[in-house]
N, C-alpha and C positions, 0 to 999 in steps of 0.2 A: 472709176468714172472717167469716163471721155468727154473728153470739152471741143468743139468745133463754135467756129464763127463763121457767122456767112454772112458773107455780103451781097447784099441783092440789090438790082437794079429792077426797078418797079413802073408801072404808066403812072405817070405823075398824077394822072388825073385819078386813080384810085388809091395813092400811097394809104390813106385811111383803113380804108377795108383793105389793103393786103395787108397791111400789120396785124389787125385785127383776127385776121384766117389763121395768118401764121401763127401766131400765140395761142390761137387753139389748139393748136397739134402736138401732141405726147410727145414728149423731148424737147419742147422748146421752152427755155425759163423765162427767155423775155425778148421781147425787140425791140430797137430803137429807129428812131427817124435821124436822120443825120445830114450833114450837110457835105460836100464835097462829091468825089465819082461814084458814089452810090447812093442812094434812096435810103435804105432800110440796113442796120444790121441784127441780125438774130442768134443771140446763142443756145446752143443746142447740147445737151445733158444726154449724156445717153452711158449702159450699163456696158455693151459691148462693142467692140469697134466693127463688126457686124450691122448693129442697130444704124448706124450713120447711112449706109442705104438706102435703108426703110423710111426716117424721116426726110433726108436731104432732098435727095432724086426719087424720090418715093411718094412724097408728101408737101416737101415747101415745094420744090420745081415746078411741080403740076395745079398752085391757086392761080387762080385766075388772075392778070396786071404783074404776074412773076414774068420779069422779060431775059434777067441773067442771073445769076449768081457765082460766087467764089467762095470755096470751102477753103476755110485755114485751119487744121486742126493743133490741139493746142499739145504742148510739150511737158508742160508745167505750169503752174499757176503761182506768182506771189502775187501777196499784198501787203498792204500795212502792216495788219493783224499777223499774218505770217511771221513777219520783220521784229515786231513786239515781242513775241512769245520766243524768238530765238535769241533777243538778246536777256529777256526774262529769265534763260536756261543758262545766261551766260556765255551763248555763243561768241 
């Protein structure tokens, strides 16, 4: 699984409905509203590093109130849960 974050800068006057669009699109798990140099961030699930294409420049870039965005793609993922079960193993 390939994990990318994008951060989008959005017309403020529609951040609703581009959240909205974007969450519809196959490979996006979820997006958020946010505060700081971006609008919106969205992350993005996808099977192949191929597929980032297809949704990113493909699909979020092209709703309509999409004015920028930055793709971060991810390396690795912890969390908590992650953290829990390695010390569960004894790590």
């Amino acid at each position: 699984m390939i994990t990318a974050i994008v951060m989008i800068k959005a017309d403020v006057n529609r951040i609703p409905e581009v959240a909205e669009a974007i969450a519809e699109i196959d490979g996006v798990s979820e997006v958020y509203s946010v505060t700081g140099g971006v609008d919106l961030i969205a992350m993005v699930r996808v099977r192949q590093h191929e597929d980032l294409a297809q949704v990113i420049p493909g699909r979020v870039n092209k709703v309509a109130g999409v004015l920028s965005s930055d793709t971060h793609i991810s390396f690795q993922a912890y969390s908590r849960h992650d953290l829990e079960s390695a010390f569960a193993l004894g790590w």
